[in-house]
N, C-alpha and C positions, 0 to 999 in steps of 0.2 A: 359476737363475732366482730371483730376489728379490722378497719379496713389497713391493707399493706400502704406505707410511704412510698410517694413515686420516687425513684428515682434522680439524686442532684443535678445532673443535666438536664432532665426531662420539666426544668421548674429555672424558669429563666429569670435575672437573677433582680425584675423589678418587681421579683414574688405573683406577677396577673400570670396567667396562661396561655400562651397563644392559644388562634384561632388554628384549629386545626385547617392543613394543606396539603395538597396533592390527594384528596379523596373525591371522588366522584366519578359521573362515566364519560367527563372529558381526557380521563386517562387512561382508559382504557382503550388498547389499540383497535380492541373489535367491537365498539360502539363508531364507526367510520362519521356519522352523523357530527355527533356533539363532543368530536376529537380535538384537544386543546392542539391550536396550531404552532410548534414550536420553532423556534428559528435556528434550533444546534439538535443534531441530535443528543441525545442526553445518554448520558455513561456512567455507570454508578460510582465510577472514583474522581468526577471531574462535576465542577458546577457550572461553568464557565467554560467554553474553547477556549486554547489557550492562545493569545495573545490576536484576540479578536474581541472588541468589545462595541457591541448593540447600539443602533444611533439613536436614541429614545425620541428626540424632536429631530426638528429640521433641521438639515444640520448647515449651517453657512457656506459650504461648497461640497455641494454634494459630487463626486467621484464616480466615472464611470465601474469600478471597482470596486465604489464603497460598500458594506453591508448595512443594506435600508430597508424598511417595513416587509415587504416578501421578497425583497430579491436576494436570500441565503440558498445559495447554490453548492452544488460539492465541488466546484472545480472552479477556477478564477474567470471571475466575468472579464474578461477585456475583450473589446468589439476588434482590437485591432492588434493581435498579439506581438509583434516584431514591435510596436513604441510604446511607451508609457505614461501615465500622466500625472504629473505632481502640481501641487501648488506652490507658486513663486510670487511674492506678493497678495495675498489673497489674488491669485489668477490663475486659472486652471491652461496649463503648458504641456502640449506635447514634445515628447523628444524619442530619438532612437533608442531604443531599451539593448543595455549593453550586460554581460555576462563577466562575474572577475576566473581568469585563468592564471594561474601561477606559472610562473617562468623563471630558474634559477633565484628561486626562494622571494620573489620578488609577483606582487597581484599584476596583473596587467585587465584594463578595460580593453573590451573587443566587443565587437557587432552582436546582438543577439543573433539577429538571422543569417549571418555570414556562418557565426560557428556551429547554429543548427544544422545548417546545410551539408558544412564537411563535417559534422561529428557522423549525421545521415550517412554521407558519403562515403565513410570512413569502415561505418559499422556494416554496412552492405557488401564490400568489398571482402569485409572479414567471415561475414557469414555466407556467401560464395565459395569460399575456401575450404569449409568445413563437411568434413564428411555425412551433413546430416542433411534431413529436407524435414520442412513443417507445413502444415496443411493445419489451415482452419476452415469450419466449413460454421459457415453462421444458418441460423434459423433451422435449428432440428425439430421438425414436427412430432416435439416426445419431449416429455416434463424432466427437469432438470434432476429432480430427485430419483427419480427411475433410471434417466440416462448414469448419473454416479454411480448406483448397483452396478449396472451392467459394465460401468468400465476397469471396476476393481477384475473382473475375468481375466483381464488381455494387459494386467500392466506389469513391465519387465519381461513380457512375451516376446520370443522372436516372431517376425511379422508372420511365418510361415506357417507356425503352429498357433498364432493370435488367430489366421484367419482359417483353418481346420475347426478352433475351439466355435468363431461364430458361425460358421457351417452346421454346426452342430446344434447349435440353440435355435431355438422357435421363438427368442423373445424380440421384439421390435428394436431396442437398442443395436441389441449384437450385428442386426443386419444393415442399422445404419454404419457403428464400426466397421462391419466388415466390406462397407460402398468405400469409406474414407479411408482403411486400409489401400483399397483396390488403387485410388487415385493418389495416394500417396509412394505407393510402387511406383504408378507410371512418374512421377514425376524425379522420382529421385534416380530409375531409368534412364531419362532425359539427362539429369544431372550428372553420368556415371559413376555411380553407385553400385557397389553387387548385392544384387537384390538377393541373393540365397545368404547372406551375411546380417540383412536389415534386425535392428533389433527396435522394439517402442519404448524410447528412453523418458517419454512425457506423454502422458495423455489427460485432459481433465475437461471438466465444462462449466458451464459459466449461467445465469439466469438470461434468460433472451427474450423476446418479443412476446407479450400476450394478450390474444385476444379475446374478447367476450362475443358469445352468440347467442341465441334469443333460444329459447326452451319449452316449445308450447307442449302444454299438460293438457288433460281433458277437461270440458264445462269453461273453456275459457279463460281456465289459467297460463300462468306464464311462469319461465320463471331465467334465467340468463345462467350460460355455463361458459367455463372459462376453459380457453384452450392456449395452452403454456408451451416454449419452446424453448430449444437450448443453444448457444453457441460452446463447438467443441474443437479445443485445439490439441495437436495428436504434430509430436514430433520423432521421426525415426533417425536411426544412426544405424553407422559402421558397426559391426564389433568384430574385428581382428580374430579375436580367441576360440569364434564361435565354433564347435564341435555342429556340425549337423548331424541327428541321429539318423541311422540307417532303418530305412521305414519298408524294408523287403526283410527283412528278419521277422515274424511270428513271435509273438512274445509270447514271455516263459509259462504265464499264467495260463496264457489260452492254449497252447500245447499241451500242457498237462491237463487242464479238462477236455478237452476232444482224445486224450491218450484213456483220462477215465470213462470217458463216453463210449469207448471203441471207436469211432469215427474216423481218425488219421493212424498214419502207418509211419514207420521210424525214418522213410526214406524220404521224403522231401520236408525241409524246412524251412527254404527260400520258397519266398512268392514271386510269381512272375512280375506283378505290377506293385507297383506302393497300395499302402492300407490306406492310408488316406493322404492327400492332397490338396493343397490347397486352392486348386482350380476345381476341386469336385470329387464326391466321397463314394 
């Protein structure tokens, strides 16, 4: 029996072998222990961050900025974000950190924090205007993974039959939706808004806060469990077009069984009261 040739790539080309790499339980995410500490997260079509490259030594001026032995952060380290600091002469120099804006095809430098301020300014003034109200409500005591099920129910819902539907459920989710419905009515209320109009144009959530708590077992064991939370942002709107349906009419299907049952008579078909509500069922 003969053995197969490897492969020409696989046979690098000063004919030795590498040492094989990337094997062991520093790679693996769920040995937490003996996890190879990496400085990028790694992406299987990228070797490299792009246009960030690792300070191996010391580096001659080192940058409040710079990326050095653990400080790879997701988001830009500056202690003082409105300046910035470059080198000028081998001399580390602060100055006002400025934004380019185009003006009549032409870059113009301007304030960082001056334009922060009115783009802020600018953009608040605009979402005032808008027929909608959003509501985040941070730290949901219920797992991020659970709360997404529960929010596929209630999306493209009108608010009105969103919160009839979590009236209706017994799962923990729903009834946190159906708290952050509640305050998302009163606010948009506040806002004048017609709330028998609101539809939920956006809702989703996000991984939040988690903590571990201690888990005593019997004979002295132990062991820690982890309790996960979620932040959930939930935005409602106008909608013009909306038909509300008429919820004193008996529908066709339960007429016709109470008609098979014998139970009802041909003469009334309105209900005095709605069938359901969303103040209560």
């Amino acid at each position: 029996m003969s053995g197969r040739v490897a492969p020409a790539f696989a046979i690098p080309k000063s004919g030795k072998l590498r040492k094989r790499q990337g094997v062991g339980n520093q790679y693996l995410l769920t040995q937490r222990h003996g996890q190879r500490a990496v400085w990028f997260r790694r992406s299987y079509f990228q070797r490299q961050p792009f246009a960030v490259s690792k300070v191996l030594g010391l580096p001659r001026q080192l940058l409040d900025r710079s990326v050095w032995r653990g400080s790879w952060t997701r988001k830009n380290n500056n202690p003082e974000v409105n300046r910035w600091e470059k080198l000028i002469n081998s001399m580390r120099v602060m100055e006002d950190r400025w934004a380019l804006v185009e003006e009549d095809g032409m870059m113009h430098k301007v304030n960082w924090k001056m334009y922060c301020q009115r783009l802020e300014a600018e953009l608040t003034a605009a979402k005032d205007h808008l027929p909608q109200y959003t509501l985040v409500m941070k730290s949901v005591p219920y797992a991020w993974k659970k709360l997404e099920i529960d929010l596929a129910l209630v999306r493209g819902l009108s608010v009105r039959e969103a919160m009839a539907q979590c009236k209706l459920s017994s799962r923990k989710g729903h009834q946190v939706i159906y708290r952050a419905l509640e305050m998302a009515l009163q606010g948009s209320e506040a806002k004048g808004l017609d709330k028998d109009k609101l539809r939920i144009v956006f809702i989703n959530c996000a991984q939040g806060p988690t903590d571990k708590q201690i888990d005593l077992r019997s004979k002295g064991y132990y062991s820690w469990k982890t309790k996960r939370s979620s932040n959930m942002l939930l935005t409602v709107a106008e909608d013009p077009d909306m038909v509300l349906p008429d919820r004193t009419v008996i529908p066709f299907a339960s007429m016709l069984s109470l008609k098979r049952a014998g139970v009802r008579d041909e003469a009334t078909t309105v209900l005095d009261v709605p069938a359901i509500t969303a103040e209560g069922i």
